[in-house]
C-alpha atoms as one frame of an Amber mdcrd trajectory, in Angstrom:
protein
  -1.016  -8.960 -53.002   1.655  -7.120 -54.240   2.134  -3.771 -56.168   3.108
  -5.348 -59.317   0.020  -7.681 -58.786  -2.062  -4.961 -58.557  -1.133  -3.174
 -61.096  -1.120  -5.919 -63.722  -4.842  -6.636 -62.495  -5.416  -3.118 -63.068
  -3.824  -2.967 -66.823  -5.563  -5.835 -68.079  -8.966  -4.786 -66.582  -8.773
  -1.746 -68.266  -7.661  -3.193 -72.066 -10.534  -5.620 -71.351 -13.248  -2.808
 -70.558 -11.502  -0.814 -73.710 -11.230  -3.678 -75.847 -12.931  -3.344 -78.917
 -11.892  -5.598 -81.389 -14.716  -8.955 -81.748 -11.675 -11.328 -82.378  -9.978
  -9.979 -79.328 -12.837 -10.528 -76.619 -13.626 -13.865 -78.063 -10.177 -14.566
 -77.085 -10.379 -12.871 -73.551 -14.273 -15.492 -73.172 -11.887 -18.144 -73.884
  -9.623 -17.684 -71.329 -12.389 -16.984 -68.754 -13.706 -20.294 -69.769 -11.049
 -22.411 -68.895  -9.830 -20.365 -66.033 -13.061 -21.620 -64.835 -13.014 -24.601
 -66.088  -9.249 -24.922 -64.377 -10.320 -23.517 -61.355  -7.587 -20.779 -61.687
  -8.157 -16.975 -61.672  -8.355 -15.048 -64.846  -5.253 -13.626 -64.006  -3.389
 -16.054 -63.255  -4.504 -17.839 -66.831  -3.682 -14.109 -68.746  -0.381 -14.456
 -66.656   0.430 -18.083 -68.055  -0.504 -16.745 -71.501   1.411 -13.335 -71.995
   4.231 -15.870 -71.050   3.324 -19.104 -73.496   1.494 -17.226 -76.359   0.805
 -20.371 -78.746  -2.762 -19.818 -79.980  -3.220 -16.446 -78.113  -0.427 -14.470
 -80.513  -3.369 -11.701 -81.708  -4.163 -10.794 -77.758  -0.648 -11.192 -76.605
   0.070  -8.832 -79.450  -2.681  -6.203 -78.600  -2.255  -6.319 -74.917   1.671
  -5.332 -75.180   0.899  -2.934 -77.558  -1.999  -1.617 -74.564   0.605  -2.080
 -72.341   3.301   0.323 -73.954   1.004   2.934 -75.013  -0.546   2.891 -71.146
   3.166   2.839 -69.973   4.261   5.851 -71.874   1.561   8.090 -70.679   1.847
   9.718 -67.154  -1.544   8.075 -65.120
């Protein structure tokens, strides 16, 4: 796996565990539920959505804004 990997795996676990808003983890179920149903992982699914956001534009949304806000503060 590679550092990028990692750290993508990393980011989204953490907006998951800090996720708050109802809308937003029913989206995040959803997409576990047809990774599985797929038989993809959950990343790989979040991957194929933060690049084809149709239906998904409220957690694409949140997850960049995660993203910069993560990105601008020293870890």
């Amino acid at each position: 796996m590679t550092q990028w990997e990692q750290e993508f795996i990393k980011l989204v676990d953490n907006f998951v565990a800090e996720t708050k808003d109802p809308r937003i983890l029913e989206e995040i179920a959803q997409l576990d539920r047809e990774s599985q149903l797929l038989g993809i992982s959950f990343y790989d699914m979040y991957s194929v959505v933060m690049q084809d956001v149709k239906g998904h534009q409220n957690l694409v949304a949140e997850f960049k804004t995660y993203m910069s806000l993560k990105k601008a503060k020293p870890v």
